[in-house]
N, C-alpha and C positions, 0 to 999 in steps of 0.2 A: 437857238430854237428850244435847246433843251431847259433852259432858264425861264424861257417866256411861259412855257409847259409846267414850270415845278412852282412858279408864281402864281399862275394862274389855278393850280391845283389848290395851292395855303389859300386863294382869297376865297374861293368856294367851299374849302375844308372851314373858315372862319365864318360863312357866312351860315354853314349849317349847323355847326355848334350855337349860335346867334339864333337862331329859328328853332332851337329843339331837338334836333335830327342828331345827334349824337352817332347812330350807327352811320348817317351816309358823309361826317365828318371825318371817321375812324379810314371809312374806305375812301376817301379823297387823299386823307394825311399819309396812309400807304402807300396813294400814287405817288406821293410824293416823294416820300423814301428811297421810293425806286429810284425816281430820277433822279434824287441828290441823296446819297446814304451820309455825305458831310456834315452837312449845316444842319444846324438842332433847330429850328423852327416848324417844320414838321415832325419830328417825335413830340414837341410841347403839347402842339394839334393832340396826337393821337393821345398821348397820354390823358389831358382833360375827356378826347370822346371817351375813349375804355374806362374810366373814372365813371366817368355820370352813367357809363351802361353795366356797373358795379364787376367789373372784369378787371381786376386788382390786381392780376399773374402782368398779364399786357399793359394794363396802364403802369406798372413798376417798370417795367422792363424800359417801356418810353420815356419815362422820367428820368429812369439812371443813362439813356442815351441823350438826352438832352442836355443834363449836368455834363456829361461826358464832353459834348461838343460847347456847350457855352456854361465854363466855368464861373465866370462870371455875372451868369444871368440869373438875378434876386428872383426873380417868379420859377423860374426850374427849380433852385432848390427847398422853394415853396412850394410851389407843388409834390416835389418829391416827400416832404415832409408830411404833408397832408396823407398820402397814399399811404404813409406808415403811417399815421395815425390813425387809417382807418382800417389795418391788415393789423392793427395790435404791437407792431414794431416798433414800439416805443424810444427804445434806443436811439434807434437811428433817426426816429421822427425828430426829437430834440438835437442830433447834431446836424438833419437838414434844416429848421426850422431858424437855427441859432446861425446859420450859415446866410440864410436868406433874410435874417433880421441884419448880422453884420455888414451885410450887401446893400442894404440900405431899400427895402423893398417898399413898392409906393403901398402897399397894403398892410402895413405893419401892426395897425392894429390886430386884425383877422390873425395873421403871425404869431402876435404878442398872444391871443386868445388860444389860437391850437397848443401852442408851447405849455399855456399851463398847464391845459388838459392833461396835456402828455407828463408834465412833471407829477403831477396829480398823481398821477396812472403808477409814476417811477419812484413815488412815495417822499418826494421833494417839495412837502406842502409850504414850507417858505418862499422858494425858488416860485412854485405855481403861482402863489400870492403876489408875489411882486411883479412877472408874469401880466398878473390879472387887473393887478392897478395901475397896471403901466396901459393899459390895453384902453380901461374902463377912461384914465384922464385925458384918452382921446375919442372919446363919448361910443365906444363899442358897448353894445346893450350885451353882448356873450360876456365881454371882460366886465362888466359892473357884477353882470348876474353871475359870475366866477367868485367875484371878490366877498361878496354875497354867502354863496354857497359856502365856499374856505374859512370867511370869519365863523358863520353857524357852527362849521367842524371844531374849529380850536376851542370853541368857548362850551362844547360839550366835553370836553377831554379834563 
């Protein structure tokens, strides 16, 4: 019963994420929590809702619970990466980033894209670049418009 309950909670926490509703996703993924504090596919939930509703304390928190429970899973440490990417945590954005590129993530360009930002950010303008060409030769308009940006830099230096 209590499975059919914490299933039925992720497909409607999924379907409101999908629809926009971001807060009544965050409070579905918490039901869900409740019912199973185990399995990482409702922290994933809540960390993307607390993301898009820019609550970056929560949405951290659910990402490093999701890493926590599926090590394994390319999109958790992508996400996790992202959420430091966008709280300035550089650091750590590029060792989740490079964890979820390792992992083999079907989003690799977007991946390839935030890594360089962040390398950028860590003053790793090679790293960014390659980074960004790796990004761009799989037709990401962010990694072209990177590669872009970074060549403009070097060639004023």
């Amino acid at each position: 019963m209590v499975e059919k309950l914490y299933q039925e909670r992720l497909t409607r926490a999924a379907a409101a994420l999908d629809a926009g509703s971001p807060s009544a996703s965050v409070g579905l993924s918490e039901d869900a929590i409740a019912l199973d504090p185990i399995t990482g596919d409702a922290y994933l939930l809540a960390a993307y809702g607390y993301l898009q509703l820019e609550q970056y304390g929560h949405a951290k928190d659910r990402a490093k619970h999701a890493v926590e429970r599926q090590p394994s899973d390319a999109y958790s440490w992508q996400l996790l990466g992202s959420i430091y990417l966008e709280t300035g945590d550089y650091l750590e954005s590029d060792q989740a980033l490079t964890k979820a590129i390792d992992l083999g993530v079907q989003t690799i360009d977007q991946a390839l894209a935030d890594r360089a930002v962040v390398r950028m950010q860590l003053g790793r303008s090679g790293d960014a670049l390659a980074d960004a060409r790796a990004a761009c030769k799989r037709e990401s308009e962010l990694g072209c418009g990177l590669v872009r940006d970074l060549e403009a830099r070097a060639a004023t230096r």
